[in-house]
N, C-alpha and C positions, 0 to 999 in steps of 0.2 A: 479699662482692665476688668477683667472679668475675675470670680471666686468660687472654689468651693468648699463646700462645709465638708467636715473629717468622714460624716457618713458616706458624701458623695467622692470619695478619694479614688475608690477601686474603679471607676470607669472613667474616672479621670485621665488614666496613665501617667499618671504623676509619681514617684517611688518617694513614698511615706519615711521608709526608712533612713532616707537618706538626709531630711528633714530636723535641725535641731528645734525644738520648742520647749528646752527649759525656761526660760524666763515668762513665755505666753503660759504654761501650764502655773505656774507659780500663781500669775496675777489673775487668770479665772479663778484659781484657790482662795484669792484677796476677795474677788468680787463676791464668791457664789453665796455668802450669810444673807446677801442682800437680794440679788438678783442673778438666775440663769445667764450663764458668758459660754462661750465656746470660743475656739481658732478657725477661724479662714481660712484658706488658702489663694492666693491670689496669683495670676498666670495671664498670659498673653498667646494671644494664638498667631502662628507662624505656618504657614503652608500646612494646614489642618494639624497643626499638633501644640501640644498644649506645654508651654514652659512657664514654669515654676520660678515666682520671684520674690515674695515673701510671704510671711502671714502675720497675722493681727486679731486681737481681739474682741470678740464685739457682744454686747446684748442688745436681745433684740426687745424691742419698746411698740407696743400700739400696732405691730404692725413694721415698722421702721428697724433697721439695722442701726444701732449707734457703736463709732470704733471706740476703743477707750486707748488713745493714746499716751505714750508717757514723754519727760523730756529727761535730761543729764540728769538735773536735780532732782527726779524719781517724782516729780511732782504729773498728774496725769488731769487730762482735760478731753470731750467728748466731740465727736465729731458723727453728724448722720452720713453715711455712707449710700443713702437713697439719692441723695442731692445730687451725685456724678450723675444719674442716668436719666436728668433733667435737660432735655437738650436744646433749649431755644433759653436760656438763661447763659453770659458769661461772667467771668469773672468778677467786673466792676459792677456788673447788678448784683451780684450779691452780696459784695461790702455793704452796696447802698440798703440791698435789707436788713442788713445783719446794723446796721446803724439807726434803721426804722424801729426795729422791735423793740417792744413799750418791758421785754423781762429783758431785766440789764444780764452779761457775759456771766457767768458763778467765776467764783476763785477757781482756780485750781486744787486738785486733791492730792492732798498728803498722806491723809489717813483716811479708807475706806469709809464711809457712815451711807447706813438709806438715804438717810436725807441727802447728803452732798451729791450723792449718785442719781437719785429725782429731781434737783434741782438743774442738775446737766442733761437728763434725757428731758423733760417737757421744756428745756431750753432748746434745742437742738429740732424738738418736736414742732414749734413754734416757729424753729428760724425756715423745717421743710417746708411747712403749710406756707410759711409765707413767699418763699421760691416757687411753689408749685404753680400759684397764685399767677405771679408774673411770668411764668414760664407759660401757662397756659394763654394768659394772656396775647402773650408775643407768637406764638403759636397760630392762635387765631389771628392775627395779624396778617403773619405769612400766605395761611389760606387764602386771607381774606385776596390778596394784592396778585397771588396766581389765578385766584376766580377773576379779576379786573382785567383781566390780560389772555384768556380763553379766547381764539379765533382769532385774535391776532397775528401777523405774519413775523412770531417774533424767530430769533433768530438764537439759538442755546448753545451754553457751553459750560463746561465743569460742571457736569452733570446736573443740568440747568438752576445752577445755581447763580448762573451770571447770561446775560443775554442783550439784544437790543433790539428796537423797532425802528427802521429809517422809511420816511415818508414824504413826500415832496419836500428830500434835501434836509428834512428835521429829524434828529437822533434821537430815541427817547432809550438809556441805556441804566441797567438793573442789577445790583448784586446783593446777594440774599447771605444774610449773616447768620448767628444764631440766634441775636434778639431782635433785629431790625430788617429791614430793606433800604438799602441807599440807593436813590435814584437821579439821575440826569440827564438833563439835555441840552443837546448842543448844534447848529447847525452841521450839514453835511451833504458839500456839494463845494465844488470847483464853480468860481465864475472869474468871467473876464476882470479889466481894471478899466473896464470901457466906461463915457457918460450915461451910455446906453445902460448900460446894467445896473450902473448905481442908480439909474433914474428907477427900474422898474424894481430892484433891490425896496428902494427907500419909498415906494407906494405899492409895495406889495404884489406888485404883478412878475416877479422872478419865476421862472418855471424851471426846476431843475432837471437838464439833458436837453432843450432848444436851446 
């Protein structure tokens, strides 16, 4: 999901007006003693045009967007909003980092303070660096496994995200995730239930299509 900030609205085509944001303009009012917050706008794009689906608050830290979420109980917790457009990381790699990092989760916030609010952005900051980390990682991976396979007669599909090589009767078959590559292989080839076959099967001399 893509967003824009309130300066970017008017070429957006989004109708502003039409938009409630008392509650977001409220809690930038909470945040701003401490730290710069604006609204969002967040949208989805549909046959070139842009709808409107909600907005959120965020400050922005280092460089990083942090959202400042809230829950029922008015209590709010921070979330980096960079992490989405990390994209060879999913879901379960990031519990596993968010389990790794040596700065434990902060409370959540009740009442506004610097500190509590620093304590969740260089949290948050920590948990990006350490995504990016394994994102890039896995990244090069990817690279790495489409360079191993250049000039190959491989065979693509889903936007060669999945494909296979078949070679004297052996499959060697590929699908490209967002943090991994799964691969397999299997034979591939029709033979008789002859003695003949199983003999040359079981030493090696099978030629697949004689």
């Amino acid at each position: 999901m893509k967003y824009f900030k309130k300066s970017e609205l008017k070429k957006s085509g989004i109708d502003l007006a039409k938009i409630k944001t008392e509650s977001e303009d409220k809690l930038v009012a909470l945040i701003a003693p401490f730290y710069p917050a604006e609204i969002i706008y967040k949208y989805s794009v549909q046959d070139g045009k842009n709808y409107y689906k909600h907005c959120t608050v965020v400050i922005e830290y280092e460089g990083l967007l942090m959202n400042v979420h809230g829950s029922n109980d008015n209590k709010y917790r921070l979330f980096c909003e960079d992490v989405h457009n990390l994209k060879n990381i999913d879901f379960g790699a990031k519990n596993r980092v968010q389990q790794g990092l040596n700065i434990p989760e902060p409370n959540r916030i009740g009442v506004f303070t610097k500190n509590k609010l620093t304590q969740w952005l260089e949290y948050n900051k920590a948990f990006y660096e350490a995504c990016k980390k394994v994102n890039g990682n896995n990244a090069q991976s990817i690279t790495d496994f489409y360079k191993s396979i250049e000039g190959l007669p491989v065979r693509y599909w889903n936007e060669k995200r999945q494909g296979e090589i078949v070679k004297n009767g052996i499959e060697f078959s590929f699908q490209v995730n967002e943090n991994y590559v799964s691969t397999q292989i299997k034979l591939h080839y029709k033979a008789g239930s002859s003695i003949e076959t199983f003999l040359k099967l079981s030493d090696n001399k099978f030629i697949a299509g004689e």
